[in-house]
C-alpha positions as CSV (number, residue, x, y, z in Angstrom):
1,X,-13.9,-2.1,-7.4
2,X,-13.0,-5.7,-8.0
3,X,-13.7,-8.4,-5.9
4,X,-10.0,-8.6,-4.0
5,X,-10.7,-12.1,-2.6
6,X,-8.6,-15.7,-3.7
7,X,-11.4,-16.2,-6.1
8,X,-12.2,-13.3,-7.8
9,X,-8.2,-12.5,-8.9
10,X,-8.7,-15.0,-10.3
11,X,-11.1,-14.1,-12.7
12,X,-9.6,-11.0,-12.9
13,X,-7.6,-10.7,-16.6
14,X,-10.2,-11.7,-18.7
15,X,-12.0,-9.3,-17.3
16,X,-10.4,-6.4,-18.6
17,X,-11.2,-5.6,-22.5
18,X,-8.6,-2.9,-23.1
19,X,-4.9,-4.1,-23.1
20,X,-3.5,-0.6,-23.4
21,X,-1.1,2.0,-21.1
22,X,-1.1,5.6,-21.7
23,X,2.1,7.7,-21.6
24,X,0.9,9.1,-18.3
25,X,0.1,5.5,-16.7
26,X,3.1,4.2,-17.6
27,X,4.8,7.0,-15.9
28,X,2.6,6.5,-12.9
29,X,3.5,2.3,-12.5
30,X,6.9,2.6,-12.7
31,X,7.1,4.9,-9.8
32,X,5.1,2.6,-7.8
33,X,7.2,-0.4,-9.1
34,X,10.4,1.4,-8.3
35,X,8.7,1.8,-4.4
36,X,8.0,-2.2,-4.9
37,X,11.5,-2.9,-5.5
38,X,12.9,-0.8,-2.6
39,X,10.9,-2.8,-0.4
40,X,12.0,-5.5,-1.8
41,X,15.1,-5.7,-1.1
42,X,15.2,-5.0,2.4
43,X,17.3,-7.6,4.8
44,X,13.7,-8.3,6.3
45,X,12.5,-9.7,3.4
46,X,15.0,-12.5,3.7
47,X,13.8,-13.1,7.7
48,X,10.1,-13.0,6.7
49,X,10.8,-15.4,3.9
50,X,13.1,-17.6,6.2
51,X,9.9,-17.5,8.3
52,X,7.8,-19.1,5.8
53,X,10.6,-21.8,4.7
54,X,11.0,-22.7,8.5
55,X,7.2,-23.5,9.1
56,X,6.5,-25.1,5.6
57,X,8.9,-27.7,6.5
58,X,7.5,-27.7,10.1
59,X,10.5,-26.6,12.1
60,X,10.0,-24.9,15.0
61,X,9.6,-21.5,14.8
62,X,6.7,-18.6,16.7
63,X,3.9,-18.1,14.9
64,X,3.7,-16.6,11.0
65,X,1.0,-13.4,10.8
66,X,-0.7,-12.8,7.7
67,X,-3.2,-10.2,6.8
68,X,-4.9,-10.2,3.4
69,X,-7.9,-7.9,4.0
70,X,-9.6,-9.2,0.9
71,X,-12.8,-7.0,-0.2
72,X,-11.2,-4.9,2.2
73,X,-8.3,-4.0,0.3
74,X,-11.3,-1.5,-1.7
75,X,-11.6,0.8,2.0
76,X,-7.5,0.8,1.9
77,X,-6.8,1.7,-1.8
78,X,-9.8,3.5,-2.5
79,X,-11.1,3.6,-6.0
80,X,-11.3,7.5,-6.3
81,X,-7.5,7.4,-5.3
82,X,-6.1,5.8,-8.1
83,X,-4.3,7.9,-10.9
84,X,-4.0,5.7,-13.8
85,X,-6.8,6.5,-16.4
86,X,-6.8,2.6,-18.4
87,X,-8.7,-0.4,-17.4
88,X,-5.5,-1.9,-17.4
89,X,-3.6,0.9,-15.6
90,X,-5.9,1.0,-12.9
91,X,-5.9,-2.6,-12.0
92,X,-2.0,-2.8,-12.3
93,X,-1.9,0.3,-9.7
94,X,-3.9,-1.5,-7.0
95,X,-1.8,-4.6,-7.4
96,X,1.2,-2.4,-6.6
97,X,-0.2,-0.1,-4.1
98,X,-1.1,-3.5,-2.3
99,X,2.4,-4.4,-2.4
100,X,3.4,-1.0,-0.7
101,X,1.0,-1.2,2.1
102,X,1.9,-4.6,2.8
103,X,5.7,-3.7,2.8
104,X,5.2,-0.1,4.9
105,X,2.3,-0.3,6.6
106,X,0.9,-3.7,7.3
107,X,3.2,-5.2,10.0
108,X,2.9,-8.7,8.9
109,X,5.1,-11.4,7.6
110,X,4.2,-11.1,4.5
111,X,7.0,-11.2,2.5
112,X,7.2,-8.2,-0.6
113,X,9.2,-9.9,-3.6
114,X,10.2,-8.1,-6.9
115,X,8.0,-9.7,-8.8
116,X,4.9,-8.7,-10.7
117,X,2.7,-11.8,-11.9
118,X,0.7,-11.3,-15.0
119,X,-2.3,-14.5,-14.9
120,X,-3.1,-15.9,-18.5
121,X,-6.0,-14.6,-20.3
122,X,-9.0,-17.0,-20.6
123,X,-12.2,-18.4,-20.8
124,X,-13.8,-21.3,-19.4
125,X,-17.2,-22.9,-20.2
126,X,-19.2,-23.8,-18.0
127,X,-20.6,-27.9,-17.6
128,X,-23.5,-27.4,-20.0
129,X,-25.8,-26.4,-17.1
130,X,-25.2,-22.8,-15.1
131,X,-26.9,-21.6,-12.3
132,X,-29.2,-18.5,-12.2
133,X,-27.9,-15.4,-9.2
134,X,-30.7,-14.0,-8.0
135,X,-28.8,-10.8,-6.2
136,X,-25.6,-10.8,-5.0
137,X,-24.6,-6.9,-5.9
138,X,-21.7,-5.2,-4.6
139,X,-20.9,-8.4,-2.8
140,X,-24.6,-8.8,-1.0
141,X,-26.0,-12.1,-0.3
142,X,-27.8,-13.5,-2.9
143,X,-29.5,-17.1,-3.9
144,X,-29.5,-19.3,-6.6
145,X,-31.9,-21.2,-9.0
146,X,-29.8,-24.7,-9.4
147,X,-30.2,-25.6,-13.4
148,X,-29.5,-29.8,-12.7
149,X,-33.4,-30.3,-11.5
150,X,-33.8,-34.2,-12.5
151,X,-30.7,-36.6,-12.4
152,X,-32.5,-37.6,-15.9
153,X,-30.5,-34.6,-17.4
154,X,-27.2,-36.0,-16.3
155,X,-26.1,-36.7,-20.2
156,X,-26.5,-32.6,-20.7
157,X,-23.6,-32.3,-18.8
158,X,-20.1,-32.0,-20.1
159,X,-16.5,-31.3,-19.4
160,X,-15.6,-27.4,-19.0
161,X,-13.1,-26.2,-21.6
162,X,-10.0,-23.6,-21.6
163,X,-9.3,-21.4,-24.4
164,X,-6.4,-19.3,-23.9
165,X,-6.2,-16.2,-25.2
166,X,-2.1,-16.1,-25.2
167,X,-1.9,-12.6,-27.7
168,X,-3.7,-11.0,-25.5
169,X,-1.6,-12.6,-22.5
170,X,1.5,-12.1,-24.0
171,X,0.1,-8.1,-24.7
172,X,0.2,-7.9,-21.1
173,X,4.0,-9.2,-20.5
174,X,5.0,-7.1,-22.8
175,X,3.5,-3.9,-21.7
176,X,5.1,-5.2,-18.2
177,X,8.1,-5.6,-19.2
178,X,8.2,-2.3,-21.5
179,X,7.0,-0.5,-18.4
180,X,8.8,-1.6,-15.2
181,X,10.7,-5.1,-16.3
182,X,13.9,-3.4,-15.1
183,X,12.8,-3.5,-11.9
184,X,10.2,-6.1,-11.1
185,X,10.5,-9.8,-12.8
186,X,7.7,-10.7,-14.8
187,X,6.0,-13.1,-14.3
188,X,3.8,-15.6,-16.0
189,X,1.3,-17.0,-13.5
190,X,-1.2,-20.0,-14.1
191,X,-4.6,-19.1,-11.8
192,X,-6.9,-21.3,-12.9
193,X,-8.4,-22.3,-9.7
194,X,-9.3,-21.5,-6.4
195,X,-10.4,-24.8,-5.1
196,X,-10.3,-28.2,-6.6
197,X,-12.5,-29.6,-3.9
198,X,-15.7,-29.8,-6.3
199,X,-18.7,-29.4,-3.8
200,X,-18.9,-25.2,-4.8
201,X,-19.9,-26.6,-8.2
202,X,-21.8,-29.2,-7.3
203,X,-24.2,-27.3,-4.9
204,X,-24.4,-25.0,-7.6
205,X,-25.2,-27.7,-10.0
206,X,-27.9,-29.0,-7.7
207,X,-28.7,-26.7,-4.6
208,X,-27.5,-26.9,-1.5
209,X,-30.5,-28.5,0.6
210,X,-31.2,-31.1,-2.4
211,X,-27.4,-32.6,-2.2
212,X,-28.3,-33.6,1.2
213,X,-31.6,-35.5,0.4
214,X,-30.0,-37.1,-2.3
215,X,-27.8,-38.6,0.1
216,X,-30.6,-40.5,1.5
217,X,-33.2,-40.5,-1.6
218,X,-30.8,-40.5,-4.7
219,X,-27.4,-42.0,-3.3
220,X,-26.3,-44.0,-6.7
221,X,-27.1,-41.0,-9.0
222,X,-25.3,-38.5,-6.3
223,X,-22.4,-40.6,-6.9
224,X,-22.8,-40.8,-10.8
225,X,-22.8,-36.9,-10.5
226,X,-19.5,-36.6,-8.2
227,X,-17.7,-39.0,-10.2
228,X,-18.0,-36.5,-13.4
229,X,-16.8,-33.9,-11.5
230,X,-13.9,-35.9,-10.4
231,X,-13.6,-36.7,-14.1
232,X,-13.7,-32.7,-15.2
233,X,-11.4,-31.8,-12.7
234,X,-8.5,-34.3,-13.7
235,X,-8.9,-33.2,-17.2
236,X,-8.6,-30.0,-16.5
237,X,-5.2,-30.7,-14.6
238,X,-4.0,-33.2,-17.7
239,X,-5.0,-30.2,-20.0
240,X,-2.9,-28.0,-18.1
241,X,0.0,-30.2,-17.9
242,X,-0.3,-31.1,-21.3
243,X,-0.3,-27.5,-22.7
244,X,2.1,-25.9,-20.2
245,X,0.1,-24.0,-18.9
246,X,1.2,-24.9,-14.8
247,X,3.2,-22.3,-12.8
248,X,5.8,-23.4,-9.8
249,X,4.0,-22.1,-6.6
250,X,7.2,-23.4,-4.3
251,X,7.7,-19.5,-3.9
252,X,5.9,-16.3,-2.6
253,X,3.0,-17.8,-4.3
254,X,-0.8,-17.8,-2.2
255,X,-1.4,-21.5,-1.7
256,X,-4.9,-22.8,-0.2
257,X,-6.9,-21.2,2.2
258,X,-4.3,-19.0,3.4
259,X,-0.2,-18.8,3.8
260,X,2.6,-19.3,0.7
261,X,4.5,-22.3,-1.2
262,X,7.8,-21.2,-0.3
263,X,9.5,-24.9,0.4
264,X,12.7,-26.7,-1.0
265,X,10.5,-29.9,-1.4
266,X,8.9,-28.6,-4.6
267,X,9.4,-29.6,-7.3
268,X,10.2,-33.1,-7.5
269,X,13.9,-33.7,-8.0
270,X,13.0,-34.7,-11.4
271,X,11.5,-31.9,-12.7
272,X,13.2,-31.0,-15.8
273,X,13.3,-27.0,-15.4
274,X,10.3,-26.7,-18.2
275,X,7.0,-28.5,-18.1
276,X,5.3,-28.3,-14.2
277,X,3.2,-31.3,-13.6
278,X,0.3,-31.1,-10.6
279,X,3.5,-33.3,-8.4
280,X,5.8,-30.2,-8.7
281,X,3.1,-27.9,-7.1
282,X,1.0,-27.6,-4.1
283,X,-2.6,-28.2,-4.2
284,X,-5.9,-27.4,-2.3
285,X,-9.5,-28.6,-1.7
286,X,-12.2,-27.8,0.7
287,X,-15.6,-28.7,1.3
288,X,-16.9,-25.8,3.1
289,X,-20.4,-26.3,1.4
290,X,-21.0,-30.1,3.0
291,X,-20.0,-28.2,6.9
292,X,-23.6,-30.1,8.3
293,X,-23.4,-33.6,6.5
294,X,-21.9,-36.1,8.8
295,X,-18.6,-37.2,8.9
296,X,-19.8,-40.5,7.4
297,X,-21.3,-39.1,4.5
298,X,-18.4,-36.7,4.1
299,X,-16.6,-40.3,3.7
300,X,-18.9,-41.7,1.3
301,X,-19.8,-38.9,-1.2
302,X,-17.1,-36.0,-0.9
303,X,-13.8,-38.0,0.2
304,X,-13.2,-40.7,-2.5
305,X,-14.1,-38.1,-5.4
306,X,-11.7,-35.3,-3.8
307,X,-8.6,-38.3,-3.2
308,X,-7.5,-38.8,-6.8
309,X,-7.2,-35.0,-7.7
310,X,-4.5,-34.5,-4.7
311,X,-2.7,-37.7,-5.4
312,X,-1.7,-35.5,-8.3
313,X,0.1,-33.2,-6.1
314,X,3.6,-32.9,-4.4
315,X,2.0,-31.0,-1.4
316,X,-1.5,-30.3,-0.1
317,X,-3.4,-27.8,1.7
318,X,-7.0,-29.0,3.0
319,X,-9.9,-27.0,4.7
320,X,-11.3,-23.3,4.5
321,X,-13.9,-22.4,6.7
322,X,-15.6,-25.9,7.7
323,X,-14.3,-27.0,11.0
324,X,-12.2,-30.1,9.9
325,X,-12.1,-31.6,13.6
326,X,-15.5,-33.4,12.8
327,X,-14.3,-34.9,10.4
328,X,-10.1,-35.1,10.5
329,X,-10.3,-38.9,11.2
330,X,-11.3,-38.3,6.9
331,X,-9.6,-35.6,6.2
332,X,-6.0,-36.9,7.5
333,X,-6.3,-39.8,4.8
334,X,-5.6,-37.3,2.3
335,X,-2.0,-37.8,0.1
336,X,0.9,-35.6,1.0
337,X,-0.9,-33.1,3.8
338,X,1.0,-30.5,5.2
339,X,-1.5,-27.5,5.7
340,X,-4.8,-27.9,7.6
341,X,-7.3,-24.9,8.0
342,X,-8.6,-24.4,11.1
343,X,-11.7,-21.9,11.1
344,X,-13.6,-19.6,13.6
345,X,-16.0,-22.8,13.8
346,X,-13.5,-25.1,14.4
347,X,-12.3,-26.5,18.1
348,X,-8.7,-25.4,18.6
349,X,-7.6,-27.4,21.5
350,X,-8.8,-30.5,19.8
351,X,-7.1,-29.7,16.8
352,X,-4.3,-29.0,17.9
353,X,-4.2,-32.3,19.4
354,X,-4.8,-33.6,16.1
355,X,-2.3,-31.6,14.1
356,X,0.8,-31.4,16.7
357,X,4.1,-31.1,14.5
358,X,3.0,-33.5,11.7
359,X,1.2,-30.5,9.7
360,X,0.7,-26.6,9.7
361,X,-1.3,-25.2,11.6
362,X,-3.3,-22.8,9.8
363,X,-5.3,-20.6,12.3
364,X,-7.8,-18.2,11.2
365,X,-9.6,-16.1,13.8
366,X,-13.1,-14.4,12.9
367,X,-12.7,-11.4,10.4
368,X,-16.0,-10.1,12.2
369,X,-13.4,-8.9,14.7
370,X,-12.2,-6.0,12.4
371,X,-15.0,-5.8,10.4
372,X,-16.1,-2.7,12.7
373,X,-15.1,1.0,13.2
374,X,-12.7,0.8,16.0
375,X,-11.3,-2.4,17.2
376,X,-11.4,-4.2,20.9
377,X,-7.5,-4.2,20.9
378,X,-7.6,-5.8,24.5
379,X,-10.4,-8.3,23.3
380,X,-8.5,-9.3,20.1
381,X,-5.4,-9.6,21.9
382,X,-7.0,-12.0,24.6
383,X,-8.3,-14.8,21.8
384,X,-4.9,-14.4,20.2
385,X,-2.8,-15.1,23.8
386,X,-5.3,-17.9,24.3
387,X,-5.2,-19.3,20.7
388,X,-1.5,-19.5,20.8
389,X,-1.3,-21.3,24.5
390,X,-3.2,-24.0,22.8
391,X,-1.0,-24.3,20.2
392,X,2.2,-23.5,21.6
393,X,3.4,-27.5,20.4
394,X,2.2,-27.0,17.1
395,X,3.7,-25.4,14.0
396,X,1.4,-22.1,13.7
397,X,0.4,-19.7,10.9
398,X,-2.5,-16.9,11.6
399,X,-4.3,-15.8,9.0
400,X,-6.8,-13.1,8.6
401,X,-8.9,-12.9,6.0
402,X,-12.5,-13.5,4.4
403,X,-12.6,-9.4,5.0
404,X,-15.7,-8.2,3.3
405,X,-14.6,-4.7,5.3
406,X,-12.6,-4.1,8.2
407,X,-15.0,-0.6,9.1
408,X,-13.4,1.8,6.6
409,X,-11.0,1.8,9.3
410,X,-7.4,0.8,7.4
411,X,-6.1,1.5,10.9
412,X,-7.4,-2.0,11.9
413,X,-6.1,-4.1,10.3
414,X,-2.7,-2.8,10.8
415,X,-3.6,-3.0,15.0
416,X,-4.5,-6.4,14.3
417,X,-1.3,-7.4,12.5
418,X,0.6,-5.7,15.5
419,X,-1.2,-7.1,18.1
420,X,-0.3,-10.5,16.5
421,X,3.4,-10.4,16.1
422,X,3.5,-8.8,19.6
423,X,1.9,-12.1,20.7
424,X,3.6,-14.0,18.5
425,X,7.3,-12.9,19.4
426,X,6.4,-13.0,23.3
427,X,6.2,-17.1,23.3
């Protein structure tokens, strides 16, 4: 199957060669979209969305569950399951049959709207260097042989381009539309990132261990490589502006690390119904890559590089799985915060302390917890009581995610998602 996580759907349109829906497929996704819109357009949609509106704008409300079991989502809808016979078929049926679980089964607050997004189809270079996996199959560990040896070769470096393949994109609306437009909106939907926090390609570019001796041995040219990135990555966002390419995310639409863009704030009361600019949308970064380099050098060689790209945006989301209380006192200088990860790694009491009202909360407890057979329901339950006594003055999401399997066991993340909400709605 494909890889279910943030960053591999995104990746996940060009990768399908045949644009093409059989009779019987079509047949097949329209029943499942039919189930989609049902759901839908249940009265709870509107409380779970309300949810999600109440805590972007950090009003007081108990704590918002989400579960996305990520690589999971492969032990849930199982590959031999699926009935559509096309590429394309197949990979639209899982989309759907995620939406039904989610809406039936999941017990989250998760909110199931009637839309199906359809990402543009594209290619990206890469910046003239590319590292070399070495493993890495069905999702296994693997290392990396990092291309940028000698800071001699900076000048082989250049800016990634975008070409959009917009026939075969708009091949893709139309068979939506053909297929269940009468009952789902389609969508057009920009992914062309994950991350825009730039340390994933640069330890890539250069190898994890060597970016922190350059910090002591090679600090001029460290910088000289960070500012290109910086450089990439806002011409990337002008050529996306520029080409109209940006999607409003102010909806049901997966923003950072974890949780969704539904807010009034976005876009900017300027925003002329047409072109979306970076300030109409939310944005992200992370540095989950530079977790051991101090909070100093964080300072010096991550923060001023990752400023300017958020400036561009009308709301941010910061963190992913580095524990941003070592470094908040950073972090918080940031433009236009509003949602702060806080990992398995991170300390909870201190950042609540740190986060109180003035941002979101974004808790995400250990996926290793359902990553087994049969869940400790009385052992989960006691982190999550204790978890949401230290934040009871905060404005609280929980997130589960990062699944590489929850232990074949669908079962468990569903007992997870209740155990939550039971915890949640007893504050």
């Amino acid at each position: 199957m494909s890889d279910q996580t943030a960053f591999g759907l995104t990746t996940l349109a060009g990768s399908i060669v045949n644009i093409e829906l059989p009779k019987n497929d079509r047949q097949i996704l329209r029943k499942l979209a039919k189930k989609v819109f049902e759901l839908a357009n249940r009265p709870i949609e509107d409380q779970k969305r309300d949810l999600w509106y109440r805590i972007n704008s950090l009003q007081p409300t108990r704590p918002v569950v989400f579960c996305d079991p990520e690589n999971g989502w492969n032990e849930i809808v199982l590959e031999e399951r699926l009935q559509s016979e096309s590429e394309l078929g197949r990979c639209w049926e899982m989309i759907l049959r995620k939406e039904i679980f989610w809406g039936e089964e999941m017990g989250d607050d998760r909110v199931v709207e009637a839309i199906f997004s359809i990402p543009y189809v594209y290619l990206e270079s890469d910046w003239g260097m590319h590292e070399v996996k070495i493993g890495g199959t069905d999702g296994g560990s693997y290392r990396w042989d990092a291309p940028l040896k000698n800071y001699k070769d900076l000048d082989k470096l250049h800016f990634p381009e975008i070409v959009v393949d917009h026939e075969k994109t708009e091949r893709m609306v139309i068979l939506a539309e053909e297929t269940f437009g009468d009952l789902l909106k389609i969508k057009k939907q920009g992914l062309w990132w994950w991350s825009l926090g730039m340390t994933w390609t640069l330890v890539n570019l250069r190898g994890l261990e060597q970016i922190m001796i350059d910090m002591f041995d090679y600090p001029n040219e460290l910088h000289q490589l960070m500012a290109f990135l910086r450089d990439g990555h806002l011409a990337k966002l002008d050529f996306l502006e520029k080409n109209q390419l940006l999607t409003l995310n102010n909806d049901g639409t997966y923003v950072g690390s974890g949780g969704f863009g539904y807010t009034h704030e976005l876009p900017q009361p300027d925003f002329n119904g047409k072109r979306v600019r970076t300030i109409d949308i939310w944005g992200f970064a992370e540095s989950q890559e530079t977790c051991y380099v101090s909070p100093e050098m964080f300072a010096e060689f991550i923060f001023p590089y990752q400023y300017p790209i958020l400036e561009r945006f009308g709301l941010n989301c910061y963190g992913c799985c580095e524990p941003i209380n070592t470094r908040w006192d950073v972090v918080k200088k940031f433009p236009r915060l509003r949602r702060i990860s806080v990992s398995p790694w991170a300390d909870l009491k201190i950042m609540a302390d740190y986060l109180g009202v003035d941002y979101i909360y974004s808790l995400k407890p250990t996926p290793a917890d359902i990553a087994v057979p049969h869940i400790d329901e009385e052992y989960i339950r006691m982190k999550i009581r204790n978890a949401f006594q230290i934040t009871k003055n905060c404005r609280v999401e929980i997130i589960m995610k990062d699944n590489h399997t929850i232990g074949k066991n669908p079962e468990n993340v569903k007992r997870w998602c209740r155990i939550a909400k039971e915890e949640a709605e007893s504050l």
